[in-house]
ZATORVO-974135 format. One line per field, with one value per residue: residue number from 1; residue in one letter; x negated, y, z negated of N, C-alpha, C in turn. Coordinates in Angstrom, 3 decimals, padded with zeros to 6 digits. Layout:
N
pos c(NUM ...);
code c(a ...);
n.x c(X ...);
n.y c(Y ...);
n.z c(Z ...);
ca.x c(X ...);
ca.y c(Y ...);
ca.z c(Z ...);
c.x c(X ...);
c.y c(Y ...);
c.z c(Z ...);
This chain:
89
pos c(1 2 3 4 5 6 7 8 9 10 11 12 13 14 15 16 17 18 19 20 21 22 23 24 25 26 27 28 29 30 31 32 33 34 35 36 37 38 39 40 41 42 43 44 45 46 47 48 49 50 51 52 53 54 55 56 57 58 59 60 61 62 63 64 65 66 67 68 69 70 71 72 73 74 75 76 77 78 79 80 81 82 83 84 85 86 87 88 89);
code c(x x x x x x x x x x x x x x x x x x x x x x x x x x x x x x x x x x x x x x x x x x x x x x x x x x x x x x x x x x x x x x x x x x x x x x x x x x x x x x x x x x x x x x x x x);
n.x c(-105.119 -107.769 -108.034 -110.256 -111.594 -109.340 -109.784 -112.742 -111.611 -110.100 -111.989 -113.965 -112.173 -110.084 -106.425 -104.732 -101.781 -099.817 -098.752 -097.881 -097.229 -095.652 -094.322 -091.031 -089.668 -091.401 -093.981 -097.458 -099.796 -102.551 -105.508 -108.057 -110.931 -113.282 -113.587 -114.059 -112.891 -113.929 -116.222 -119.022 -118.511 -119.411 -121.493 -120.978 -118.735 -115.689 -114.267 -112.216 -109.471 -107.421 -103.500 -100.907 -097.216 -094.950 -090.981 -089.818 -088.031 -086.431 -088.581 -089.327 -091.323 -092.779 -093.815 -096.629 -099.443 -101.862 -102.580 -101.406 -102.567 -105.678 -108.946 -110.003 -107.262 -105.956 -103.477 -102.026 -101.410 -101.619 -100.035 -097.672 -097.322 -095.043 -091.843 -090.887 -093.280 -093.884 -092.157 -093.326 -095.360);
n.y c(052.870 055.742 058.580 059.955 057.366 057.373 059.863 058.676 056.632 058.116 059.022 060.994 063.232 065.862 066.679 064.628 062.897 061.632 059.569 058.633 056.276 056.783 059.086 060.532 061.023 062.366 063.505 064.148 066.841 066.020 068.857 069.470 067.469 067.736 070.121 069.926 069.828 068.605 066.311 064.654 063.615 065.290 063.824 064.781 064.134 064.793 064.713 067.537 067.794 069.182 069.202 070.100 069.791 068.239 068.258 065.031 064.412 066.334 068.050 070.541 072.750 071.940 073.680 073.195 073.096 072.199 068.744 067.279 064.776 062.421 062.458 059.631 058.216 055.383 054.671 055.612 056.391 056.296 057.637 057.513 060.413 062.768 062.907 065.509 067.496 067.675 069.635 072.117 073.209);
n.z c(-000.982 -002.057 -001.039 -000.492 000.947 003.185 004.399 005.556 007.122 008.180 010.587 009.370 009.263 008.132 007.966 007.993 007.598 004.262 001.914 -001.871 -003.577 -006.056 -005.463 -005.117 -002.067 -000.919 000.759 002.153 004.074 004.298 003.556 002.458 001.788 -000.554 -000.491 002.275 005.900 008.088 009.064 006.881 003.965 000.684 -001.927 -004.338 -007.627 -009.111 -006.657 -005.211 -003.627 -001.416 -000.607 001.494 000.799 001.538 001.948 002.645 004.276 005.123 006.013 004.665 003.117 -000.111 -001.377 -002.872 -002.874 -004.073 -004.831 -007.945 -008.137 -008.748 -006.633 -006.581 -007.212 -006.191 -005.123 -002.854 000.463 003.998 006.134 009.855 011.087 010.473 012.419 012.325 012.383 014.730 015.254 014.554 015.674);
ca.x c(-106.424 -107.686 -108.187 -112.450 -111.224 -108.594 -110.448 -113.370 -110.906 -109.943 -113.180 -114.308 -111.249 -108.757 -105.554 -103.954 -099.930 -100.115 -097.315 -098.053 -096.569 -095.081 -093.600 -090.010 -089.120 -092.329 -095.284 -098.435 -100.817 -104.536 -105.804 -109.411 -111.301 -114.185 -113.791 -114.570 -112.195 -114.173 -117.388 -119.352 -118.106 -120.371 -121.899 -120.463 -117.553 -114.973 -114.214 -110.941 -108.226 -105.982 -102.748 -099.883 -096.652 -093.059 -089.807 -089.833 -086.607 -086.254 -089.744 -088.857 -092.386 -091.929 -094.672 -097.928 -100.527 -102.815 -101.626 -103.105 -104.016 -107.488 -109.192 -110.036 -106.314 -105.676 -102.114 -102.004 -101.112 -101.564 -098.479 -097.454 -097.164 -093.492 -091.091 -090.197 -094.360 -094.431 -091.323 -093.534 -096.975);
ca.y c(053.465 056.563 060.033 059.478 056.583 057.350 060.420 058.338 055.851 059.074 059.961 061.838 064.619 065.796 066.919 063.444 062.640 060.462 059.519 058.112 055.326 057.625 060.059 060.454 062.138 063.709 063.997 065.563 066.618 066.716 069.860 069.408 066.739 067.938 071.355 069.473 069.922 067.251 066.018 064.105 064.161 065.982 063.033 065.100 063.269 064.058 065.418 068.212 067.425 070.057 068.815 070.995 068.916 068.621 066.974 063.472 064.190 067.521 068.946 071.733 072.875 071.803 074.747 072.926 072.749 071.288 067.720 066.893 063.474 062.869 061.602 058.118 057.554 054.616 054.724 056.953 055.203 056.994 057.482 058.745 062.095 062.917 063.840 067.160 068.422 067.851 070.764 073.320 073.831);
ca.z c(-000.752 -002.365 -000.416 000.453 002.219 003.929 005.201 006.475 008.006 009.958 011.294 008.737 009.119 007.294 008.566 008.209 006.156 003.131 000.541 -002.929 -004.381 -007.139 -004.855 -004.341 -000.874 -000.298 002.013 001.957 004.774 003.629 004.293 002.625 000.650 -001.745 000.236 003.638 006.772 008.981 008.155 005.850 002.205 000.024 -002.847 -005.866 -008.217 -008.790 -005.256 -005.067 -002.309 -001.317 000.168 001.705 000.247 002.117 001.547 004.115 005.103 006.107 006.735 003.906 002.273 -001.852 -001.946 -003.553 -002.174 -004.877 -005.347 -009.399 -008.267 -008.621 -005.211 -006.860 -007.220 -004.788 -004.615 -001.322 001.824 005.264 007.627 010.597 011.604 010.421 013.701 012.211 011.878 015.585 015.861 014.093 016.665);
c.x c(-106.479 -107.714 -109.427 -112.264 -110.745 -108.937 -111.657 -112.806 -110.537 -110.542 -113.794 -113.552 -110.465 -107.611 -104.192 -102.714 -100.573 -098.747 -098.109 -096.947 -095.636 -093.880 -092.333 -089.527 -090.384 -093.373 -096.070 -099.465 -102.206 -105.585 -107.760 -110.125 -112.477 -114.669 -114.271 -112.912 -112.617 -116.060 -117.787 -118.846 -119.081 -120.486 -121.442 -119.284 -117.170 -114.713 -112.611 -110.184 -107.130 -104.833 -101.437 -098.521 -095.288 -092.274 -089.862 -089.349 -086.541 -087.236 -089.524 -090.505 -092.169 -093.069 -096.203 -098.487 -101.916 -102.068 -102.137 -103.158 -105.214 -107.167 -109.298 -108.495 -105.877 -104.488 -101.186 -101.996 -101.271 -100.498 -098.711 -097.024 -095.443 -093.146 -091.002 -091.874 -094.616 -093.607 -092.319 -094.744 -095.998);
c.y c(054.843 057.523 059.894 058.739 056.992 058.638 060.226 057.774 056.951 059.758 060.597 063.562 064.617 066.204 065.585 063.424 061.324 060.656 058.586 057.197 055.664 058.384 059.655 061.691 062.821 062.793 064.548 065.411 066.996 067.728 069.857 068.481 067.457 068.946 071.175 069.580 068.940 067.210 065.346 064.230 064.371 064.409 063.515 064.402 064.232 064.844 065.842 067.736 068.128 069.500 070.032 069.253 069.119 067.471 065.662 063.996 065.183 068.306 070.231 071.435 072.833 073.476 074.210 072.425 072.384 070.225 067.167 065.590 063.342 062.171 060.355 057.490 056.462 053.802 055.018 055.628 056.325 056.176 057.767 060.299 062.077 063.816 065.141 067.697 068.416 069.192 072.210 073.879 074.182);
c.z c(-001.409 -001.284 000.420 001.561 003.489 005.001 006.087 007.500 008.983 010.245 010.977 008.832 008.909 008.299 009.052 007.120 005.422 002.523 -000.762 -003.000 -005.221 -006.597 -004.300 -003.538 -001.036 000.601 002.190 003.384 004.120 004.467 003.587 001.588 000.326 -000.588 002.096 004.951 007.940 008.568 007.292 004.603 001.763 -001.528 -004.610 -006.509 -009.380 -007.015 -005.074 -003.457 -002.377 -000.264 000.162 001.174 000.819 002.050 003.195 004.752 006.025 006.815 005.944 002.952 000.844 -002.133 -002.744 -002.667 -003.086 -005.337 -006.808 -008.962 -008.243 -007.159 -005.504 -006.951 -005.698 -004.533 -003.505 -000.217 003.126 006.004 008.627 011.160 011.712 011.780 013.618 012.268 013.668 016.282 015.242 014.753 017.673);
């Protein structure tokens, strides 16, 4: 699924983990699709998606927080909420 999706599928809010297909050892939480934090998506294309990005394993931030996939890429899979993101609230 791409990004649009996977942010309606959750309610229309971001703040959900994804992994790519591509990606080895990482993890990203989606912190905003096409500048939205919950809410409708805005009808413009292509629509930006900022993701915070950390190693699986350890919960160690790689530091990017712009992932360059576009949002149409529909390689992205939604996970669960890695054990280690529930040690950091």
């Amino acid at each position: 699924m791409n990004i649009p999706q996977l942010y309606t599928q959750n309610g229309n809010t971001a703040g959900f983990w994804v992994q790519h297909r591509t990606w080895r050892n990482q993890c990203a939480q989606v912190q905003t699709v096409g500048g939205c934090r919950s809410g409708p998506l805005p009808k413009t294309d292509p629509l930006p998606v900022v993701m915070h990005v950390f190693d699986v394993r350890s919960g160690r931030s790689t530091g990017a927080s712009d992932v360059g996939a576009p949002a149409s890429d529909r390689n992205f899979t939604r996970i669960a909420d890695p054990p280690w993101c529930r040690l950091r609230h």
